[in-house]
Steps between C-alpha positions, in 0.01 A plus 500: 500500500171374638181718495175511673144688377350634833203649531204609735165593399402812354311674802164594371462928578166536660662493822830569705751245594457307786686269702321208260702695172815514691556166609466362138757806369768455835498094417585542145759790590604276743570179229670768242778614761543125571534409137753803489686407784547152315627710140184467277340714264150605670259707334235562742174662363236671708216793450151582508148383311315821422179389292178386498173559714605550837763798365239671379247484776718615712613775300116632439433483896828721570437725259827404280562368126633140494831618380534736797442260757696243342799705512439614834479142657779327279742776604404399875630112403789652351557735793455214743707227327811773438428541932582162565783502221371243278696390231321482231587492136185664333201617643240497273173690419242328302334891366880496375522525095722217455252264717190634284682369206603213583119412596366605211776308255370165699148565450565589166642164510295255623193640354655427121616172637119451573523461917265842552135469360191683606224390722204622710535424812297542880694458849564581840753788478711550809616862471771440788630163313386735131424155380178261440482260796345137481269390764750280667684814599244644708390450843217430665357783459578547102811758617797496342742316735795737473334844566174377699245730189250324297570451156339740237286299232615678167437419112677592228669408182876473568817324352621173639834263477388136529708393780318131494713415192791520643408309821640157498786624371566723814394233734732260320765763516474554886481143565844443329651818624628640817366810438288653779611504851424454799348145385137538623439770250587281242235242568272803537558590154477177406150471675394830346564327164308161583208663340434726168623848507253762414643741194669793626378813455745766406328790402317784635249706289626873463136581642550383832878488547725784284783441739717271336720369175269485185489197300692558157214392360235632652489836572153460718677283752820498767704215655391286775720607764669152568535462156720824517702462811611148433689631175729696746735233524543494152544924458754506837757284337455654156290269301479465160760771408819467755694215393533398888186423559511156437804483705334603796096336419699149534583570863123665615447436850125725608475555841072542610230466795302218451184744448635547134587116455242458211608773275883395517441142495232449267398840253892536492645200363251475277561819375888434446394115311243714283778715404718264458750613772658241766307490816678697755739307746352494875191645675556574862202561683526619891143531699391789672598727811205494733381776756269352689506186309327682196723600169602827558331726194400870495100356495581346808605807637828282698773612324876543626712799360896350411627845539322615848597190614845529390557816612403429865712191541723428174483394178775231543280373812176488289696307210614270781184446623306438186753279383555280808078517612353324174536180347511545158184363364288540777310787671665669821330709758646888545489625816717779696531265842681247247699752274618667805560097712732439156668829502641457857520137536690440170676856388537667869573183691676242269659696183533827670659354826731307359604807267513781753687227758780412300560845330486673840723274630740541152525885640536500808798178530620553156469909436250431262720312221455113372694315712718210337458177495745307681436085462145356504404243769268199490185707617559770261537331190176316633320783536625631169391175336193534635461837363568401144254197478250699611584736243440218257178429606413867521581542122317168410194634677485850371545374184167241519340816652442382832648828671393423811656178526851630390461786745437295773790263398753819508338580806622211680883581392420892634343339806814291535744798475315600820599197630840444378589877633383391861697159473809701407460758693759769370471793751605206739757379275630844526550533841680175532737685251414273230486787260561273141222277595244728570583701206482192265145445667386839372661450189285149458165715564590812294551248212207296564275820556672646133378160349138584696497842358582368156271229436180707712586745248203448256254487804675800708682716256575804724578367842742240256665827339531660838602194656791438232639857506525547871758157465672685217389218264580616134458186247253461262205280640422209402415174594830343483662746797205373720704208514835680509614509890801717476310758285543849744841631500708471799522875663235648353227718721245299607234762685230395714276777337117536653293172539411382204182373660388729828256319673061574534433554812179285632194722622531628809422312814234727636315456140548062555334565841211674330427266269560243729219679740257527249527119411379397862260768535344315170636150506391493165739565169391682216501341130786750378718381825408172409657550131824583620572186599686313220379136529673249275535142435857386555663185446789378684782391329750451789505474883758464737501564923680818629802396683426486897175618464248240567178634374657673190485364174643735149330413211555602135112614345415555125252783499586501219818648571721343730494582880618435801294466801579385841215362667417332860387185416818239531269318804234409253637408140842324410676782250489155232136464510460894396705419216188587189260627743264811408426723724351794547720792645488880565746651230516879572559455858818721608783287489705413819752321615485203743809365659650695241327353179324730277107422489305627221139352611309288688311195470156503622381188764250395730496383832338341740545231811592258213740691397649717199344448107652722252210663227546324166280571146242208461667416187793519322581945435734654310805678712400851550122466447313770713274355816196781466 
C-alpha cells in the first residue's frame, strides 16, 4: 500500500490562530482525505511551537508562567482544528517529554560528532524572528522586514552549528533534486546560498532566556528555538525508537509559508545531512493571505478569525473559498466582497443550483426515489464523458497542488449540468408523458452530482456527507466510484434536504445609494476604497467572438488562475491577435453573465476619438502580479 508523510508547520503559541494558520492546516487536511480517498497510508502530523523568547515575553506581560500560557493557546489550535474536523494523525507539543528527548539525544549527538563548538558572538537580534539578522535583511530603515522593529544589537558567548560546511553540498543537492516547490523558491534558496552562510546560532544563555530545552551538555544554556521545532518531524513519526519511522521519513512532504522558507530549506537539511539522516522528500511553500495587501500577523493588528468566520457563513464555504482563491505559491488578497462573490457565484449559483434543481425535481416527479435508467442517448453519454475527463484533469491538478485550477475545471462540468438540465428539460419531458426519459435525465445528474460530492470531498467534507446521504449513497468512498456512473441504487430516497448553499444577500439598496451619494458629494475615493480593487496582470490564453453578438468577444485569462471574461471589444482586436497578450484586468469584480456567459472580470482600456487601447504592463509580468 502506498504512504504519504504530511505535515504543516508547528504553529508557534504566542498568538491565536488566524485565517493565515488555517489555510496551511485545511490544505494539508485537504491532500490527506485525497490520499485516503485514493487507499494510502497517510500520517498527517500537526501541533504547536511553545519555546523561546517571544513565549516568555508574553507570558511576563500577562502575568502567566510560560507553561500556563502555552497550554492555554495550544489547546485553542487543538480546539480549532477538532472545529473544522481535521484529520490529523498526531498533534504534537514541543514542551512534550518525548520531544525534549529527542532534542537533547541530537545535541548530544552532534556535539560528540564535533558539529557544536563555542563562540562569542555580537548581532542584530530580531526578537519577533528570535534569531540574529544580517544586514541584507533589513530595510531602509535598519527594521526587520517581517515585523517592521529594529533589530536589538546583543553580545554574548553562545553555541553555533557551522552551516557553511555543509553548503555546496545543499546547493548541489537542490540543483539535482526536485525538492522545493513552487519553483521560484527554489532558485531563492539557491540565491540565498550564492554566498557564505553565517554559523548558526543555537543557543540561548540561561541568563536571558530560561524558557526552553537545555543543552545535555550545558546546563547554563537552552535550545535555539528553530533548532527545537524542526526536530518535530522526527518525534511525530516516532524517531529513533518506533521501527516505522523510517517507513514514513521516506515519504516527508512539509507543507510552510514562505516567511519560514530559510529554516526548512536551509538550517533543516543541513541538520538531517549532519546527522546523517536522508533529507526529507518535498518542501511546499504557499505565500501569504493579504488584508489589505499586508501579511496578516497579530503585530499588524489585520487578522481574520477561521472560526467567527465559519460560524457566520460555513466552514465548507470558507474551505471552498481558500482553496479555489489562491494559487498555490503565490500571495492572495482576503477580502469579504470576494469570499462572499465566490460563495454565491460558485456554491449558491453553480453547485448548489444544479443540486437543489435536480433533487427537487427527483421528489416532486419521482416521489423522491432514484429513478432508473432506461437507455442513454448521444447527448447524455456526451455529457457524461465530459464529466469524467474533467474528473481526470481535476485529480491531475489537485494532485500538482494547483487547487484552483482543478476546481475551476470541475466547475465547468457543474456549470454544464446547468446546462444539460435546461437542454433536456425534464419537467417538460414530463408533461409530454415522456416519463422514462425524464427520469433517466435525473438519474444522469444524481450520478454525476454523487461523483461531484465524492471527489469535492477532501475540499467540502460536510456538504459531500450531507450531499451523499440525502441520495441514500452507502459505498465506501473512494476515488474509483467517482468514476463509477451506476453507483446509487435504483429506488432508494433521494431528499432534497435544505440548500446546501443558501445564498448572501447583497447590502441593501438604500445603503448602495448612500455610498453612492457620498461619492459625488466628494468625487474623490479614499486610499482604503482604492485597495479593494483587485488589479492584476492577466494573460490571455484564448479568444473567441460570442455567437451573434458583434461587439462581444470571450476570452480565457491566466490571473494566474484561469478565467473567463467576456469583454466588448470584438470591433477593435481580432480574438487571434489576443492570443499571448497581457493585460491588465479587474479580478474581484462580481461576476455576471453576458448573453449568458459567465464573466469573472474585466479588462481595463482606454479610449478616445482614435479609438479603443487595452492597458498592458511595459514589460513582460508574471500572470497574477498585483497592479498597486
Amino acid at each position: 500500500m502506498m504512504r504519504i508523510y504530511l505535515t504543516t508547520p508547528i504553529y508557534y503559541v504566542n498568538a491565536y490562530p488566524h485565517l493565515g494558520h488555517a489555510y496551511t492546516t485545511l490544505i494539508v487536511d485537504g491532500i490527506a482525505r485525497f490520499y485516503r480517498l485514493k487507499n494510502w497510508q497517510v500520517f498527517f502530523l500537526t501541533g504547536t511551537d511553545e519555546h523561546g523568547d517571544k513565549i516568555q515575553k508574553t507570558a511576563k506581560d500577562k502575568g502567566l508562567s510560560p507553561q500556563a500560557l502555552v497550554d492555554e493557546i495550544s489547546e485553542s489550535f487543538k480546539r480549532t482544528w477538532d472545529y473544522f474536523g481535521i484529520g490529523y494523525s498526531r498533534f504534537i507539543r514541543t514542551t512534550e517529554e518525548t520531544h525534549k528527548k529527542t532534542v537533547q539525544r541530537v545535541l548530544q549527538q552532534l556535539y560528540e560528532k564535533g558539529e557544536i563548538y563555542q563562540d562569542e558572538y555580537e548581532g542584530l537580534y530580531c526578537v519577533g524572528c528570535e534569531r540574529f539578522l544580517t544586514t541584507k535583511e533589513l530595510d531602509e530603515q535598519g527594521r526587520c522586514k517581517d515585523h517592521q522593529k529594529t533589530p536589538e544589537l546583543i553580545k554574548e558567548r553562545n553555541y553555533f552549528f557551522n552551516l557553511e560546511k555543509y553548503r555546496s553540498w545543499l546547493k548541489d543537492y537542490i540543483q539535482k533534486n526536485d525538492l522545493i516547490y513552487p519553483v521560484f523558491y527554489k532558485e531563492e534558496v539557491l540565491h540565498m546560498l550564492e554566498e557564505e552562510l553565517p554559523p548558526l546560532c543555537i543557543s540561548r544563555p540561561k541568563k536571558r532566556l530560561e524558557w526552553g530545552i537545555e543543552l545535555p551538555f550545558d546546563k547554563d544554556y537552552v535550545t535555539y528555538v528553530w533548532f527545537d521545532a524542526l526536530l518535530n518531524y522526527l518525534t511525530g513519526i516516532g524517531y529513533p525508537e518506533d521501527p516505522n519511522w523510517e517507513d514514513w521519513w521516506k515519504e516527508s512532504h512539509h507543507f510552510i509559508a514562505k516567511d519560514i522558507l530559510k529554516p526548512h530549506a536551509v538550517y533543516w537539511p543541513i541538520m538531517l545531512k549532519a546527522l546523517g539522516l536522508p533529507v526529507y522528500k518535498k518542501l511546499f511553500v504557499h505565500g501569504y493571505w493579504l488584508v489589505d495587501r499586508l501579511k496578516m500577523s497579530k503585530s499588524l493588528g489585520n487578522i481574520v478569525d477561521p472560526v467567527t468566520l465559519s460560524k457566520t457563513y460555513g466552514k465548507d464555504q470558507l474551505r471552498y473559498f481558500l482553496f479555489r482563491e489562491m494559487a498555490f505559491g503565490y500571495d492572495a488578497e482576503f477580502s469579504f466582497e470576494a469570499f462572499i462573490t465566490r460563495i454565491n457565484a460558485d456554491l449558491a449559483n453553480d453547485y448548489g443550483n444544479l443540486v437543489y434543481r435536480t433533487l427537487n425535481l427527483t421528489e416532486k416527479y419521482f416521489n423522491s426515489c432514484v429513478p432508473p435508467l432506461n437507455g442513454l442517448t448521444e447527448e447524455d453519454q456526451a455529457y457524461l464523458d465530459m464529466v469524467k475527463t474533467a474528473l481526470e484533469d481535476y485529480h491531475k491538478l489537485f494532485s500538482e497542488l494547483q487547487f484552483h485550477r482543478a476546481l475551476e475545471r470541475l466547475w465547468e462540468a457543474i456549470r454544464e449540468g446547468n446546462v444539460y438540465i435546461d437542454r433536456q428539460a425534464p419537467w417538460s419531458l414530463i408533461k409530454k408523458g415522456e416519463l422514462d426519459r425524464a427520469g433517466t435525465v435525473l438519474r444522469v445528474l444524481l450520478e454525476v452530482i454523487k461523483s461531484f460530492a465524492i471527489a469535492l470531498s477532501p475540499v467540502m467534507p460536510e456538504t459531500s456527507q450531507i450531499l451523499l446521504e440525502n441520495m441514500s449513497y452507502e459505498r465506501p468512498l473512494s476515488w474509483e466510484e467517482v468514476f463509477n456512473f451506476k453507483g446509487l441504487k435504483e429506488g432508494a430516497a433521494a431528499k432534497k434536504g435544505k440548500p446546501l448553499f443558501p445564498r448572501i444577500e447583497d447590502k441593501p439598496k438604500e445603503e448602495e445609494k448612500v455610498v453612492e451619494e457620498k461619492k459625488e458629494e466628494t468625487g474623490f475615493i479614499s486610499i482604503d476604497e482604492f485597495r479593494k480593487i483587485d488589479l492584476r496582470v492577466g494573460k490571455i490564453v484564448a479568444a473567441e467572438k460570442v455567437p451573434n453578438a458583434d461587439k462581444l468577444l470571450r476570452l480565457e485569462v491566466l490571473c494566474p488562475e484561469k478565467r473567463q471574461i467576456v469583454s466588448g471589444i470584438a470591433q477593435y482586436y481580432q480574438p487571434e491577435e489576443l492570443i499571448g497578450k497581457e493585460v491588465i484586468i479587474v479580478a474581484n469584480l462580481k461576476p455576471s453573465k453576458i448573453r449568458g456567459i459567465l464573466s469573472e472580470g474585466m479588462l481595463l482600456a482606454a479610449k478616445d476619438e482614435k479609438g479603443l487601447c487595452l492597458v498592458t504592463p511595459e514589460k513582460e509580468m508574471a500572470p497574477g502580479a498585483k497592479v498597486s
